[in-house]
Backbone as JSON Lines, residues from 0, in Angstrom:
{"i":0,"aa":"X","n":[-32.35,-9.55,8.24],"ca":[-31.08,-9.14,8.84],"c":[-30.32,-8.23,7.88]}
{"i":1,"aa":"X","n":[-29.28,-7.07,8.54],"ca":[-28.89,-6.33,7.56],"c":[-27.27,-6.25,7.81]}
{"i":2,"aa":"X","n":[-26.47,-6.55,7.21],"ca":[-25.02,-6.74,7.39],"c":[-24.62,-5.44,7.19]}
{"i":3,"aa":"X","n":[-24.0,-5.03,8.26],"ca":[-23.14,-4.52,8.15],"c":[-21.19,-3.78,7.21]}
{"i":4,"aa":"X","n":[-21.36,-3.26,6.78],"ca":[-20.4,-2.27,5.77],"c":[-19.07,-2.86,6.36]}
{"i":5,"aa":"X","n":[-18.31,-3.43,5.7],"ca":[-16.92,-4.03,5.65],"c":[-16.15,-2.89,6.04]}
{"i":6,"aa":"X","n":[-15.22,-2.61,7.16],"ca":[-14.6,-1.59,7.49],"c":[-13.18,-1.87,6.33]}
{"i":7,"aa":"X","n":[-12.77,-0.83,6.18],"ca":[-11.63,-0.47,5.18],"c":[-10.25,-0.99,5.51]}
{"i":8,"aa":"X","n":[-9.19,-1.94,5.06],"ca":[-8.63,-2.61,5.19],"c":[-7.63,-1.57,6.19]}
{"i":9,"aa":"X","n":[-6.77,-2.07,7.37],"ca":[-5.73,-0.99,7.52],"c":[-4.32,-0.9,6.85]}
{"i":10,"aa":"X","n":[-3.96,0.05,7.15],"ca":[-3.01,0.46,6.4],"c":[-1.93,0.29,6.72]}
{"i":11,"aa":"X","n":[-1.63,-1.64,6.61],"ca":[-0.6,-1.99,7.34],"c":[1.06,-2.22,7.06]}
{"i":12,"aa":"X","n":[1.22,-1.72,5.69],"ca":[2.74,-1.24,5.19],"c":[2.96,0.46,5.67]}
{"i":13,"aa":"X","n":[1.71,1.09,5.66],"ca":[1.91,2.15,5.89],"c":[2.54,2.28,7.79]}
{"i":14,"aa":"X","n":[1.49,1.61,8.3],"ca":[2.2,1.69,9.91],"c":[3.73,1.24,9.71]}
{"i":15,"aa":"X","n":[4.18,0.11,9.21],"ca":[5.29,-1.11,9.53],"c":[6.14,-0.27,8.87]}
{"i":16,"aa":"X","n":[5.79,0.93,7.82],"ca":[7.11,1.73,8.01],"c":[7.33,3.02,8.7]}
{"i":17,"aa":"X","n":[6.64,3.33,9.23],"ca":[6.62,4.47,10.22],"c":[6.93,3.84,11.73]}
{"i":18,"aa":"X","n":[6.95,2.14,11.95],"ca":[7.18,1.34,13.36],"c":[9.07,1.48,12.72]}
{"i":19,"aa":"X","n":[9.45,1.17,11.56],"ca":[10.89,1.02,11.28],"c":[11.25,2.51,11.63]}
{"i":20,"aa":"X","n":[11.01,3.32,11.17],"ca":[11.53,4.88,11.56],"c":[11.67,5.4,12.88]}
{"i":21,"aa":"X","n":[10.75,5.07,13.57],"ca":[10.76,4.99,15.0],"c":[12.18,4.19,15.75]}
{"i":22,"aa":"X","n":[11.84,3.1,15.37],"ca":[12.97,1.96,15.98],"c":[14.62,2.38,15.27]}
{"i":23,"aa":"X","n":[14.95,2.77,13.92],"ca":[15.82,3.48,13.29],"c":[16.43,4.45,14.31]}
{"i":24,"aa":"X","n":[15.29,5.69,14.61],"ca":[15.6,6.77,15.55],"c":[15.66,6.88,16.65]}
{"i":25,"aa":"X","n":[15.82,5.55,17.42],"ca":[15.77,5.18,18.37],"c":[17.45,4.64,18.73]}
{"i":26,"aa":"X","n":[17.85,3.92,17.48],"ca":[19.33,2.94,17.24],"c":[19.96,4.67,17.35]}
{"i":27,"aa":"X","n":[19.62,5.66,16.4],"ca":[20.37,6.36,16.42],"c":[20.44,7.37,17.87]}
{"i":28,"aa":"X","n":[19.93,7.65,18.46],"ca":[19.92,8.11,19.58],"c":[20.74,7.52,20.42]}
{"i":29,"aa":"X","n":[21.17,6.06,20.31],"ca":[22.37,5.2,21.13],"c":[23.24,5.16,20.6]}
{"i":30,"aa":"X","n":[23.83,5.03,19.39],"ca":[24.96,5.51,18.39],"c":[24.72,6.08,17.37]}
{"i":31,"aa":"X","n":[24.34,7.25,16.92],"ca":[24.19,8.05,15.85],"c":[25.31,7.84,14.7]}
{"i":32,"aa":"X","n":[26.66,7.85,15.4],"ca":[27.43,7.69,14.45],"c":[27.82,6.6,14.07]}
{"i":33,"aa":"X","n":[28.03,5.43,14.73],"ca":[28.0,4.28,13.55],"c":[26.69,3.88,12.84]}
{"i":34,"aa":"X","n":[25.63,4.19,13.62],"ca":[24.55,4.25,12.62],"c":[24.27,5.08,11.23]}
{"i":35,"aa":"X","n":[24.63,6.35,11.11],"ca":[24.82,7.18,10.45],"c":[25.77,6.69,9.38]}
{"i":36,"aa":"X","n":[27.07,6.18,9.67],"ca":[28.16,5.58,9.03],"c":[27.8,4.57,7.88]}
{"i":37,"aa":"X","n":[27.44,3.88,8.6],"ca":[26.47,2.59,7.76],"c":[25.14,2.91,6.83]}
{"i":38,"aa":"X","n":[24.01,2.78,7.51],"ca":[22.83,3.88,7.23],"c":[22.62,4.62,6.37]}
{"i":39,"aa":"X","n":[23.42,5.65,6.83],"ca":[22.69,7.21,5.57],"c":[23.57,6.57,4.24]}
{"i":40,"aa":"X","n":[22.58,7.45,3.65],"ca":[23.25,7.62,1.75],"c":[24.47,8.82,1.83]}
{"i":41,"aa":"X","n":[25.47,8.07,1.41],"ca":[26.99,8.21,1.62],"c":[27.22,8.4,-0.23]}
{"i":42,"aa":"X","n":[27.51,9.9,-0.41],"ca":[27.96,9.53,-1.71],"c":[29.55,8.17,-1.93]}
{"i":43,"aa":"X","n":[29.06,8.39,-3.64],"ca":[29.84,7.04,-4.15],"c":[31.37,7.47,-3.7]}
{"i":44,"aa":"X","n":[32.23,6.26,-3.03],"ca":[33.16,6.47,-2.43],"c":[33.57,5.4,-1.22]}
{"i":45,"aa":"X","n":[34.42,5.77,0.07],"ca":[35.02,4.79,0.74],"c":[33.51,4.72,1.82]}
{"i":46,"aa":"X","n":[32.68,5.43,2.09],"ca":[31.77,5.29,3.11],"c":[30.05,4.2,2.48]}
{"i":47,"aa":"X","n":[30.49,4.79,0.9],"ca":[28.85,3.9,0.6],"c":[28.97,2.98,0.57]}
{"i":48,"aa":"X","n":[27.35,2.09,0.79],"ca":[27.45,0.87,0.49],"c":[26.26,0.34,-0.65]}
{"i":49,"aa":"X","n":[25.66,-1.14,-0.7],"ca":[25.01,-1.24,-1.46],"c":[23.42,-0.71,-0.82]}
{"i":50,"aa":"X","n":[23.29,-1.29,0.32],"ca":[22.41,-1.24,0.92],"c":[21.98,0.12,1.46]}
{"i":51,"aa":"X","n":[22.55,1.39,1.05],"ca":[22.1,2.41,1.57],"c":[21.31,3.2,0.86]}
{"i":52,"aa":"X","n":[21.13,3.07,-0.79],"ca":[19.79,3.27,-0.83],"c":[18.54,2.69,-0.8]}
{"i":53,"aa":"X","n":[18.55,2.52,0.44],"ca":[17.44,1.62,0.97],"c":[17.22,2.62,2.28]}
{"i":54,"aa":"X","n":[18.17,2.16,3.35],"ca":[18.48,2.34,4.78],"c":[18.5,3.42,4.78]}
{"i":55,"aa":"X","n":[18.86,4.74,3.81],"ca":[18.78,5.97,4.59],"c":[17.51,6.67,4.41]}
{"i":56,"aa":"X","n":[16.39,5.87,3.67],"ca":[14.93,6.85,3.91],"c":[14.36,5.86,5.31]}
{"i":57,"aa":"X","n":[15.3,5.65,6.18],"ca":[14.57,5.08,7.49],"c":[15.27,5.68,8.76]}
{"i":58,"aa":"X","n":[16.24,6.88,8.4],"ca":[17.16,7.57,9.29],"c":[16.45,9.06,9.12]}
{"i":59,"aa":"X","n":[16.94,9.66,10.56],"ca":[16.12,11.18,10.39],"c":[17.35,12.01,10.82]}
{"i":60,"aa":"X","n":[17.4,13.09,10.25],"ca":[18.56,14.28,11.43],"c":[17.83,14.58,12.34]}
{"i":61,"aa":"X","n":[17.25,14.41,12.96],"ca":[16.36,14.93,14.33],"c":[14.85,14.58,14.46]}
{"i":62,"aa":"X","n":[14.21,15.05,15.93],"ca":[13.05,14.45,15.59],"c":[12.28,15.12,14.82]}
{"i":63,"aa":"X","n":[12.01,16.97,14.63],"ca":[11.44,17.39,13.77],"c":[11.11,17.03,12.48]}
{"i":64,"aa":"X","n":[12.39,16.61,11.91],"ca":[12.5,15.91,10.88],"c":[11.92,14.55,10.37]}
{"i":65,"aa":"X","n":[12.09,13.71,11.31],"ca":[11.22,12.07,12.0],"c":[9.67,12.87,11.89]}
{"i":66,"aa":"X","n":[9.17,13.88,12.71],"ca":[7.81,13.94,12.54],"c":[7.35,14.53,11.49]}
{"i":67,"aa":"X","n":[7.85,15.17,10.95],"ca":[7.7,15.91,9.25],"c":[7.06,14.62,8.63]}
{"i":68,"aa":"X","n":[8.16,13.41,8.67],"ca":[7.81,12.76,7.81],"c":[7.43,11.86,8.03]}
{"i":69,"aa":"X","n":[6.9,11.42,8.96],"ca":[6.0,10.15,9.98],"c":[4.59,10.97,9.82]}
{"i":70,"aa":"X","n":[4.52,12.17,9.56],"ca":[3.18,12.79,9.19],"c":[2.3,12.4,7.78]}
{"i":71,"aa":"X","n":[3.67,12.68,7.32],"ca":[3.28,12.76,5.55],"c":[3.17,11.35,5.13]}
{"i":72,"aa":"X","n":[4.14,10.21,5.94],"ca":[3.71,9.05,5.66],"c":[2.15,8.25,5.69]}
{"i":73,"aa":"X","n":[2.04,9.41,7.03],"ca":[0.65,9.08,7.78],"c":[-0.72,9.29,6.75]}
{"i":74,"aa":"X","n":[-0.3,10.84,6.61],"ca":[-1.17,11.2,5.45],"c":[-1.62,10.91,4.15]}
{"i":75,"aa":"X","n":[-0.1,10.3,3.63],"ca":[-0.72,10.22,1.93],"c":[-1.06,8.53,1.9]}
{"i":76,"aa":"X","n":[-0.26,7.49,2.78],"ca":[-0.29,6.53,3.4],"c":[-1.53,5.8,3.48]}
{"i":77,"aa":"X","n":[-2.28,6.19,4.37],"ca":[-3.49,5.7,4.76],"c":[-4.71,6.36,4.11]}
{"i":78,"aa":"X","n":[-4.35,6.88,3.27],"ca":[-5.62,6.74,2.48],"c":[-4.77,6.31,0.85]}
{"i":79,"aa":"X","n":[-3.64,6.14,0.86],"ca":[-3.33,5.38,-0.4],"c":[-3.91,4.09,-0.15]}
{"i":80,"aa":"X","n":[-3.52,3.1,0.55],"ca":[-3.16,2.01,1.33],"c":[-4.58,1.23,1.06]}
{"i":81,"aa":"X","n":[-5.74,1.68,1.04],"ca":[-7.1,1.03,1.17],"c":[-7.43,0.8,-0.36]}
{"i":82,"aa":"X","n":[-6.76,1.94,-0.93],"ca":[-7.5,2.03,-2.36],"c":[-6.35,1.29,-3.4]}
{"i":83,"aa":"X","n":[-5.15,1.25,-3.12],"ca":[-4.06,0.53,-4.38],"c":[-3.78,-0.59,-3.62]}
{"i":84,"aa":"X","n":[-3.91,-0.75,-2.42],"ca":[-3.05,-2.13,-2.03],"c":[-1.99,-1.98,-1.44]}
{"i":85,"aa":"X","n":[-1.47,-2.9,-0.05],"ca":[-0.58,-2.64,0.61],"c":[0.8,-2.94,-0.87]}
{"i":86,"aa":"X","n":[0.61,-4.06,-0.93],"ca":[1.74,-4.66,-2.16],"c":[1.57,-3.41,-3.43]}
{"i":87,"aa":"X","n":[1.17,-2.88,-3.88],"ca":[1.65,-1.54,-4.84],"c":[2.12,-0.45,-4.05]}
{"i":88,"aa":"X","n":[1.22,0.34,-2.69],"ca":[1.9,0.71,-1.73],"c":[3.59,0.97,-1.7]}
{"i":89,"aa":"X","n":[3.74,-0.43,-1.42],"ca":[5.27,-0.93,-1.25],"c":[6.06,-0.51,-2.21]}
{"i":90,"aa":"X","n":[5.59,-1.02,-3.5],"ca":[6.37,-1.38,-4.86],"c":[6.39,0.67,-4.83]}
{"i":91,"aa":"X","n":[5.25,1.58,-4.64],"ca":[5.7,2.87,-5.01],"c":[6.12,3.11,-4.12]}
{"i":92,"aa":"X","n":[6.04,3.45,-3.0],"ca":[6.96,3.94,-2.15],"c":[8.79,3.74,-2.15]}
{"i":93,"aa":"X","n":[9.19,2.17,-2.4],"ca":[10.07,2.06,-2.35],"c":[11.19,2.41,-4.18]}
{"i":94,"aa":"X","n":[10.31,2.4,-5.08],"ca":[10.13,2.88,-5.93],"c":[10.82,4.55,-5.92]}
{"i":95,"aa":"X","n":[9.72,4.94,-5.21],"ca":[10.43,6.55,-5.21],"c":[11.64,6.76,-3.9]}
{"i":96,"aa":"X","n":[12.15,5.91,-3.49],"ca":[13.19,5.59,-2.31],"c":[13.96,5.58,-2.96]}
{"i":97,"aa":"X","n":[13.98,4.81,-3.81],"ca":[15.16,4.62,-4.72],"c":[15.43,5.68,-5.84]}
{"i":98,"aa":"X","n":[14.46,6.28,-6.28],"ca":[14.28,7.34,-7.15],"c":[14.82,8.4,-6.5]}
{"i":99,"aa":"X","n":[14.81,8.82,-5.71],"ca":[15.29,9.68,-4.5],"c":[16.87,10.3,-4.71]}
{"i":100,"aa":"X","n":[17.0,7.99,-4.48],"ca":[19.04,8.39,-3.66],"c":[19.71,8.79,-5.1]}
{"i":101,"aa":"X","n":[18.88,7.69,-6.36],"ca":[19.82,8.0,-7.43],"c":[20.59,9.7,-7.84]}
{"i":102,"aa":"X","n":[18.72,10.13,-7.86],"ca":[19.32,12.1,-7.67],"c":[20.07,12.04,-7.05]}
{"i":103,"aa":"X","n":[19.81,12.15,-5.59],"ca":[20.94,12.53,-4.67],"c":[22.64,12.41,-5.25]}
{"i":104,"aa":"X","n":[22.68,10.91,-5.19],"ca":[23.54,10.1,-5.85],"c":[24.12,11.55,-6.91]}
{"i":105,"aa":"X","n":[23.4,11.19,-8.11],"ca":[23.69,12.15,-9.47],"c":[24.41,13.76,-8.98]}
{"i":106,"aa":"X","n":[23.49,14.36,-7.96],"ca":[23.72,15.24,-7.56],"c":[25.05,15.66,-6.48]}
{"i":107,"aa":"X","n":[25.15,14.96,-5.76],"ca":[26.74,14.7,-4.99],"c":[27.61,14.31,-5.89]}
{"i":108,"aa":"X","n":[27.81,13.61,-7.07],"ca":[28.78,13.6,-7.91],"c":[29.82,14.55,-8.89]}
{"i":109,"aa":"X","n":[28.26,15.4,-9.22],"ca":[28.62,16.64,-10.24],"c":[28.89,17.71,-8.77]}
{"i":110,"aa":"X","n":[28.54,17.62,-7.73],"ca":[28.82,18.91,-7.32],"c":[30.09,18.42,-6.1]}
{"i":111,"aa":"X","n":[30.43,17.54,-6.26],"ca":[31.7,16.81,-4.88],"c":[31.36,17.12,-3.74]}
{"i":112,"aa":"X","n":[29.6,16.61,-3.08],"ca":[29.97,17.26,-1.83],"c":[29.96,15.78,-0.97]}
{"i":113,"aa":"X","n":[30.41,15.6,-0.05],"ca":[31.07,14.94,0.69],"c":[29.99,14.37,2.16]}
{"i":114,"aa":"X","n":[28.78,15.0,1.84],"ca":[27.63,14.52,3.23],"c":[26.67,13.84,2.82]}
{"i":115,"aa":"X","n":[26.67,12.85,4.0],"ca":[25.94,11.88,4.3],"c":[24.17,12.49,3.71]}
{"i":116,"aa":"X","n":[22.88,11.61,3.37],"ca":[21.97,11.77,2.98],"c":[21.06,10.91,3.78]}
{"i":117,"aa":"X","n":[20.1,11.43,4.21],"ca":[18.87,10.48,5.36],"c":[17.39,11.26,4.91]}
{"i":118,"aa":"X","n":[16.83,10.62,5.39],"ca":[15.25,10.8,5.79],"c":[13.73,10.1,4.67]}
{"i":119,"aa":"X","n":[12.69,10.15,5.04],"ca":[11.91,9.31,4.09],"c":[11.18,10.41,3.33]}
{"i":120,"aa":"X","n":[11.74,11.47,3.07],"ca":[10.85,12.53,2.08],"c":[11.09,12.37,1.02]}
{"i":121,"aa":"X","n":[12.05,11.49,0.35],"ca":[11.76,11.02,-1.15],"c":[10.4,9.85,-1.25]}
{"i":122,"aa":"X","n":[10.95,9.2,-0.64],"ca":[9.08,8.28,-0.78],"c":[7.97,8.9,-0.41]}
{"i":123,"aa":"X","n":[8.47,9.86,0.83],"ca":[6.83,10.55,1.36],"c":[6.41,11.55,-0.47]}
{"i":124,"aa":"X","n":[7.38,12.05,-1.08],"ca":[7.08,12.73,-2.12],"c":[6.19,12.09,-3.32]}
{"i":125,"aa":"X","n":[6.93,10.78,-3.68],"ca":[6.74,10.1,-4.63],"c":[4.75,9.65,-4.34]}
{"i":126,"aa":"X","n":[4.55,9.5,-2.8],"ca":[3.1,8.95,-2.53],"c":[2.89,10.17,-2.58]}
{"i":127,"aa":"X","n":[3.02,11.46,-2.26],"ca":[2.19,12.64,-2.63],"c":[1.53,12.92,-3.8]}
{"i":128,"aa":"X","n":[2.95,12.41,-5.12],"ca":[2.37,12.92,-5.99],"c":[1.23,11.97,-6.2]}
{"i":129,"aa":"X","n":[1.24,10.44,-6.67],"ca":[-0.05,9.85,-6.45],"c":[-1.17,9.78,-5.8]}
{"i":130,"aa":"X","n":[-0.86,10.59,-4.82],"ca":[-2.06,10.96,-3.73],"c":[-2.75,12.07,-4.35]}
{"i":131,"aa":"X","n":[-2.15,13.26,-5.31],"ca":[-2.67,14.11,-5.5],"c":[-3.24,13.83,-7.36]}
{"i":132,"aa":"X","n":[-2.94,12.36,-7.78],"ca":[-3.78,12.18,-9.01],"c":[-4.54,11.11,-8.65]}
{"i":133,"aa":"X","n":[-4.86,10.77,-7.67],"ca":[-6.01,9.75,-7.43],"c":[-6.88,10.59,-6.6]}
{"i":134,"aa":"X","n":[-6.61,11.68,-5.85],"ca":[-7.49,12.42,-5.09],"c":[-7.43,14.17,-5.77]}
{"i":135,"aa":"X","n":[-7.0,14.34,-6.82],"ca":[-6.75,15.91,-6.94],"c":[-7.49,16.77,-6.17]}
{"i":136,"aa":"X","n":[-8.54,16.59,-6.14],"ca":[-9.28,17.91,-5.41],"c":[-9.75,17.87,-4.1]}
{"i":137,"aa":"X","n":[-8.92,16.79,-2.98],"ca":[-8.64,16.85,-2.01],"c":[-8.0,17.8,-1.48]}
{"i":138,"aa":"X","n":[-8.97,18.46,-0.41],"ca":[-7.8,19.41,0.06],"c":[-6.64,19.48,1.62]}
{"i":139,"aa":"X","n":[-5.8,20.28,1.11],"ca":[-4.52,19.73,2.17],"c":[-4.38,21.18,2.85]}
{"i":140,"aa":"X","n":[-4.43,21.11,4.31],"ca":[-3.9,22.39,4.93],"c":[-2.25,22.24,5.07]}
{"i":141,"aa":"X","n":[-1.79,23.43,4.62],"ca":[-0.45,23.83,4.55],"c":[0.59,24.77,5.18]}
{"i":142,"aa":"X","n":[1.01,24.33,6.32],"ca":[1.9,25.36,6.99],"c":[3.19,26.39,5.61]}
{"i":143,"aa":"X","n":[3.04,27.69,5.66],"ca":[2.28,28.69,6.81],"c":[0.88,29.49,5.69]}
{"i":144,"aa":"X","n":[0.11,28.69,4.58],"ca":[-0.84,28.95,3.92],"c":[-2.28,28.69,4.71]}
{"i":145,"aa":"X","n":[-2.78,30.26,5.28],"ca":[-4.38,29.85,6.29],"c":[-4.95,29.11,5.74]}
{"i":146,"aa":"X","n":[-5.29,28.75,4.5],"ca":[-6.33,28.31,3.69],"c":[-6.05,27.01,3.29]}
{"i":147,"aa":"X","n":[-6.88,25.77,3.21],"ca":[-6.27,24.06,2.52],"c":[-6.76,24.65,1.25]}
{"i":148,"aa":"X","n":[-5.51,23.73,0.31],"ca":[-5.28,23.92,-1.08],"c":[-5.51,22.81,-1.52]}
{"i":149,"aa":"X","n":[-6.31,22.66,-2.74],"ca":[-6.34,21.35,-3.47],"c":[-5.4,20.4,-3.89]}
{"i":150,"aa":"X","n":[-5.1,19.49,-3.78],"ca":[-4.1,18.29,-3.82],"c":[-3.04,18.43,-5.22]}
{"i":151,"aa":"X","n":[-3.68,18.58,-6.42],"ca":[-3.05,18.8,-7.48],"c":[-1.56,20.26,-7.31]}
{"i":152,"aa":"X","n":[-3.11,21.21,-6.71],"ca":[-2.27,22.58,-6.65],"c":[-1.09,22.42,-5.99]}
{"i":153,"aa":"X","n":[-1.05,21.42,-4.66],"ca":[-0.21,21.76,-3.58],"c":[1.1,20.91,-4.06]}
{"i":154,"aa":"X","n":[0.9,20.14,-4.63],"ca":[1.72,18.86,-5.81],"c":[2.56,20.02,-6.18]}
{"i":155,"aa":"X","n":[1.99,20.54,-7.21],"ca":[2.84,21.41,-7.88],"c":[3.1,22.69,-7.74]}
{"i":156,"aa":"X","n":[2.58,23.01,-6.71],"ca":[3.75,24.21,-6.17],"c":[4.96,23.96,-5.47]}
{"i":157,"aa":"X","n":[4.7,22.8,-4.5],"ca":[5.72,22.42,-4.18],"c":[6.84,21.66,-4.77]}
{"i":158,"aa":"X","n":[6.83,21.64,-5.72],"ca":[7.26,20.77,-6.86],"c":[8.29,22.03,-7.44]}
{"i":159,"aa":"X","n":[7.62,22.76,-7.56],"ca":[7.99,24.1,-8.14],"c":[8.88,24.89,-6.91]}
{"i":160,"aa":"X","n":[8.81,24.72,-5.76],"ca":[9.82,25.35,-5.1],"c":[10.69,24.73,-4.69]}
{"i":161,"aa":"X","n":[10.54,23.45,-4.7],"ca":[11.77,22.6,-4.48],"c":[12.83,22.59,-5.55]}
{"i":162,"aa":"X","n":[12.01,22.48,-6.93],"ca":[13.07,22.94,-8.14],"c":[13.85,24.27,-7.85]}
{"i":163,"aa":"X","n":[13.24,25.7,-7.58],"ca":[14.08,26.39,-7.56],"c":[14.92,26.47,-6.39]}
{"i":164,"aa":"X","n":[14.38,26.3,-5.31],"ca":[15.51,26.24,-3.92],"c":[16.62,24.91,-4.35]}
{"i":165,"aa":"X","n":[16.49,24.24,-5.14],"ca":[17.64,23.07,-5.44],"c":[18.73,23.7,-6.41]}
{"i":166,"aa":"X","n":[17.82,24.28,-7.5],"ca":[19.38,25.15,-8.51],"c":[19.6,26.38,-7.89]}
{"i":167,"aa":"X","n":[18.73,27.37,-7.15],"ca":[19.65,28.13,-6.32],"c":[20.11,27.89,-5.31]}
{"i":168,"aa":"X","n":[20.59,26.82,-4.83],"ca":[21.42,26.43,-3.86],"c":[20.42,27.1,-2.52]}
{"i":169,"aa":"X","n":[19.55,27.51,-2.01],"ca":[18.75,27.75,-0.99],"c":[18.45,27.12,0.05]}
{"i":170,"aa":"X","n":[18.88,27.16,1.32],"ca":[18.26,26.27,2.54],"c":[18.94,25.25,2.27]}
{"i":171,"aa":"X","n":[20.76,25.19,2.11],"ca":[21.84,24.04,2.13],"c":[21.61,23.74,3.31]}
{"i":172,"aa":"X","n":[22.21,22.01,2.93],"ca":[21.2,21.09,4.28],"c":[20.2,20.2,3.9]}
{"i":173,"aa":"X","n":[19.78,20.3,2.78],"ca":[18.21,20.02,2.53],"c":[18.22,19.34,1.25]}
{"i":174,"aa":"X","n":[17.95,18.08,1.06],"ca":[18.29,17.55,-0.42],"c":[16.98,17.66,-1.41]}
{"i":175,"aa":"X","n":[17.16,18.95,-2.23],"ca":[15.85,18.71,-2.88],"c":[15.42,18.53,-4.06]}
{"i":176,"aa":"X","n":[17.06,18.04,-4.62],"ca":[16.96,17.17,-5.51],"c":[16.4,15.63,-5.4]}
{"i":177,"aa":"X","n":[17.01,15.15,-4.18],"ca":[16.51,13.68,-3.76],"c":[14.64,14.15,-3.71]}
{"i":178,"aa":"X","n":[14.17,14.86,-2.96],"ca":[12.89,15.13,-3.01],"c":[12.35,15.13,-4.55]}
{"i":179,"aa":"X","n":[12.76,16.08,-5.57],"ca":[12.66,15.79,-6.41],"c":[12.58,14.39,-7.9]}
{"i":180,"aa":"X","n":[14.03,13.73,-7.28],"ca":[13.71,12.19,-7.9],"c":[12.76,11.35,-6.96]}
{"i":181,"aa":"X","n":[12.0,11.78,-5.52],"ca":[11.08,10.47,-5.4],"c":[9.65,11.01,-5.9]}
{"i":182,"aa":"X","n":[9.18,12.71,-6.19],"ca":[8.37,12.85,-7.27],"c":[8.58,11.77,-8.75]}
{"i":183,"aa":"X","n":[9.63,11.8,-8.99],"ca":[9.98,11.23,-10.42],"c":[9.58,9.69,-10.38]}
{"i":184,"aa":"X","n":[9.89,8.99,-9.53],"ca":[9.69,8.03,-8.86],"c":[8.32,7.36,-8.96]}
{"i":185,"aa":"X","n":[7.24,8.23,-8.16],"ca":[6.07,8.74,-7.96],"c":[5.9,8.17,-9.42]}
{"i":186,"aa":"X","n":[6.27,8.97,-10.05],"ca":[5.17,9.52,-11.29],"c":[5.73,8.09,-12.29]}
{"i":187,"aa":"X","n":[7.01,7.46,-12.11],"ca":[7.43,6.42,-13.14],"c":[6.81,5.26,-12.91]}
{"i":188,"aa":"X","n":[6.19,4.95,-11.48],"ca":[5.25,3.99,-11.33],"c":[4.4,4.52,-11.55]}
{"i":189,"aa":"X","n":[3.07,5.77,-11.62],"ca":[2.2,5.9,-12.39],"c":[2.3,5.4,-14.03]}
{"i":190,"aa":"X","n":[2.94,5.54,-14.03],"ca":[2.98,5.35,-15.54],"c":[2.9,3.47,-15.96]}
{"i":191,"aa":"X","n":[4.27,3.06,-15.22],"ca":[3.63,1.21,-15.46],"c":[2.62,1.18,-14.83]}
{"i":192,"aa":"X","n":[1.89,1.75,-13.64],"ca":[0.6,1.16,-13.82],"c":[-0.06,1.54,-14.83]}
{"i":193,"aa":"X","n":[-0.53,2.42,-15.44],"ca":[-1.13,2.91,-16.5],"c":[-1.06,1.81,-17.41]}
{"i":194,"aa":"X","n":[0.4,1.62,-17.97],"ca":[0.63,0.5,-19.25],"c":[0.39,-0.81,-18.92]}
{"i":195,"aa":"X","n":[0.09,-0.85,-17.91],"ca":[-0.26,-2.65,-17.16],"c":[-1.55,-2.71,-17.51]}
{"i":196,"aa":"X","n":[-2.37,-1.69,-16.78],"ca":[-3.95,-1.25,-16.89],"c":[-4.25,-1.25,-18.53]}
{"i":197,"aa":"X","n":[-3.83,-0.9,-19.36],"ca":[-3.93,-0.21,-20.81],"c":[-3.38,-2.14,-21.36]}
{"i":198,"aa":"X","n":[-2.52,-2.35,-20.77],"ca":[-2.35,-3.85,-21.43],"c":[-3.26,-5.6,-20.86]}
{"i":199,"aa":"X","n":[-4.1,-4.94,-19.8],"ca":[-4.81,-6.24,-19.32],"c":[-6.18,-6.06,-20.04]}
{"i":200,"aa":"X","n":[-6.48,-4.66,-20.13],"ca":[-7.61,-4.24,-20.55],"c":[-7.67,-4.43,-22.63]}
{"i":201,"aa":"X","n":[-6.37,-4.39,-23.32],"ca":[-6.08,-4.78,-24.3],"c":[-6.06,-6.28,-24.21]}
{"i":202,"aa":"X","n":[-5.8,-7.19,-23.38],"ca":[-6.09,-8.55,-23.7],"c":[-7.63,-9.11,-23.45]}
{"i":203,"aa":"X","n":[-8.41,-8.06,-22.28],"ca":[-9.19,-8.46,-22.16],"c":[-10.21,-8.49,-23.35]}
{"i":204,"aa":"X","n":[-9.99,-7.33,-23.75],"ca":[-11.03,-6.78,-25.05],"c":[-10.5,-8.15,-26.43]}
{"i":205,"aa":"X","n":[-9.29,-8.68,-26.58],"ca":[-9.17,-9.46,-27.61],"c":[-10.02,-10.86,-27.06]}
{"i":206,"aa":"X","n":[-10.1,-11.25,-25.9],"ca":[-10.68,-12.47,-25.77],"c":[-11.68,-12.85,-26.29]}
């Protein structure tokens, strides 16, 4: 008899947060604005709360926006998801969620601006970048580039234009500093894993 190949676990933090975004954009479609009120990342002031950097990478300005990033969840998501574990999954994603609002946060302070902050492209960022050092030479097709670009490359170009469209003020509207801290995010849980890995593997070797 010959057994059959264990199918690949699914990628079930990855769905259960793309089922919350849905249901999110759904609340908001029946009251946008007290949802919004509550919800989005509200710089520091009479509208924030504690809980909103959390709640606003589960709010969208529209659906374009909802599918942008119900894509990218999709994408870097389910093939993270099999190989690190739903529970690290979690820990980075929400990781770079939070990495996200702080920018944001930082960034609405020094510059006084006064609007609300939503959507999950700081975490979708933060799993990119790990998507693109566990898979670098995966390649990604890229609207409006004909050609798929290797995972590393596409990391850091985009990395690179989000930096400059953020200090030249370019395409206001668009937080890409927050994009920027859930790269940071990304990359600060690479790193404890690294020193976790580098420290189990140091106890193992003393045993």
């Amino acid at each position: 008899m010959t057994s059959e190949p264990a199918s690949p676990p699914k990628p079930i933090f990855t769905y259960g947060v793309i089922a919350l975004c849905v249901v999110a954009f759904l609340f908001q479609t029946q009251d946008n604005a007290r949802t919004m009120q509550l919800g989005a990342l509200w710089p520091l002031g009479e509208y924030f709360r504690l809980w909103q950097p959390l709640t606003y990478a589960f709010l969208h300005g529209g659906l374009s926006h909802l599918g942008f990033n119900l894509f990218g969840l999709h994408l870097c998501g389910s093939a993270l998801e099999p190989v690190i574990g739903s529970r690290r999954l979690a820990f980075l994603y929400f990781m770079s969620v939070l990495a996200a609002a702080l920018a944001q946060l930082l960034v609405l302070s020094f510059s006084g601006g006064l609007y609300p902050t939503v959507g999950a492209s700081g975490g979708v960022f933060g799993l990119l970048l790990v998507f693109a050092l566990l898979f670098p030479e995966r390649r990604l097709m890229v609207f409006p580039l004909p050609i798929p670009i290797k995972a590393w490359l596409f990391v850091t170009l985009y990395a690179g234009v989000e930096l400059f469209l953020g200090v030249t003020g370019t395409l206001e509207g668009i937080a890409h500093f927050a994009h920027l801290g859930g790269l940071a995010g990304g990359g600060l849980t690479w790193v404890i894993w690294r020193a976790e890995f580098a420290r189990r593997q140091a106890m193992s070797g003393s045993m």
